[in-house]
C-alpha positions in Angstrom: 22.3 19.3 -4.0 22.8 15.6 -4.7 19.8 13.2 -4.4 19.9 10.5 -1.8 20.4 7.0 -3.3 16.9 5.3 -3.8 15.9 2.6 -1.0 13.2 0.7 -3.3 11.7 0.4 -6.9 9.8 -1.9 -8.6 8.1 -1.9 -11.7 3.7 -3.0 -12.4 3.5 -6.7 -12.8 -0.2 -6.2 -13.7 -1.3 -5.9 -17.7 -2.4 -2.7 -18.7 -6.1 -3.8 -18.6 -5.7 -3.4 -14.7 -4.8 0.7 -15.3 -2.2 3.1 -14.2 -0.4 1.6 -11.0 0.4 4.7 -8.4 3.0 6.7 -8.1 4.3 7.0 -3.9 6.3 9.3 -3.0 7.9 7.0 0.4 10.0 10.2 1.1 6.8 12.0 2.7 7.0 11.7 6.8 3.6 12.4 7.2 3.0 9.0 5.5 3.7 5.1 6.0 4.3 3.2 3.2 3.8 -0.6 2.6 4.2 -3.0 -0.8 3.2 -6.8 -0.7 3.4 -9.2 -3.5 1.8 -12.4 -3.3 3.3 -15.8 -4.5 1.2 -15.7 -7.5 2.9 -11.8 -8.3 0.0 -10.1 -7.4 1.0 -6.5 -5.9 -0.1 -4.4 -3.2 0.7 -0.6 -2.0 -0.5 0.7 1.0 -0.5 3.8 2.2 -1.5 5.7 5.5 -2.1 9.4 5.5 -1.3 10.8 9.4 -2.7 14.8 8.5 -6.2 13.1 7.4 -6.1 10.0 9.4 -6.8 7.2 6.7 -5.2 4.2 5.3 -5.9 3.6 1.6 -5.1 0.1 -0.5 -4.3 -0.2 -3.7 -4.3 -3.7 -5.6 -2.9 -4.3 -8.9 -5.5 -7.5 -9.5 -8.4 -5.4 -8.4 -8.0 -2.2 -10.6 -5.1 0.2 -9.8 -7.4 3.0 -10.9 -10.1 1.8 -7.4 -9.3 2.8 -4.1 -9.9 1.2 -1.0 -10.1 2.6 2.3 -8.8 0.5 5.0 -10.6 0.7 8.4 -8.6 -0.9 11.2 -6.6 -3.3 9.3 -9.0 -4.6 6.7 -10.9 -4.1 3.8 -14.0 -5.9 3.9 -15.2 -5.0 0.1 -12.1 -6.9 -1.4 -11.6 -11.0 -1.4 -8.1 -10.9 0.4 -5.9 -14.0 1.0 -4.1 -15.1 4.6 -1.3 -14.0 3.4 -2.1 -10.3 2.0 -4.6 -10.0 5.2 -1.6 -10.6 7.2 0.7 -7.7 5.4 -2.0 -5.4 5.9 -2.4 -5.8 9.4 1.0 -5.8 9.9 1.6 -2.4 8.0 -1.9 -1.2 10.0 -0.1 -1.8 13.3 3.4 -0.3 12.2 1.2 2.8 11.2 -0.5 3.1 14.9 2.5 2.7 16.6 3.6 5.5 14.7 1.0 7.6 15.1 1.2 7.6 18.3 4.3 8.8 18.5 
């Protein structure tokens, strides 16, 4: 059986110091998938999980190897620009709307 032609790739911008970036599997419907990159290159991933019920952040400039749970469109732990605050929220609100379907 052929393989559907991928949608999106992109390679870690982040040295190696900031650890292994992860790997998403966007094909997974029980998931929402989001990727930001800031004007300075700085990357993002996030992830919501519908069977669990949790969003999850990844940040290349804070440690791929952390996680960071996101709790109705934010993480408070992490310093997050206009900009990236904006993406989340916007992939938060997609993931909702989803849900509730």
């Amino acid at each position: 059986m052929m393989q559907p032609p991928l949608l999106f790739t992109v390679s870690n911008h982040h040295a190696e110091s900031s650890g292994k970036p992860p790997s998403v599997d966007g094909d997974i419907r029980k998931r929402y998938h989001g990727y930001f990159e800031n004007g300075y290159g700085e990357q993002c991933v996030f992830v919501y999980d519908y069977e669990v019920g949790e969003g999850t952040l990844w940040m290349g400039d804070a440690g791929w190897g952390r996680t960071h749970p996101v709790v109705d469109g934010d993480v408070p732990e992490l310093l997050m620009d206009e900009h990236e605050k904006a993406w989340l929220m916007a992939c938060w609100k997609a993931a909702m709307v989803r849900k509730g379907m």
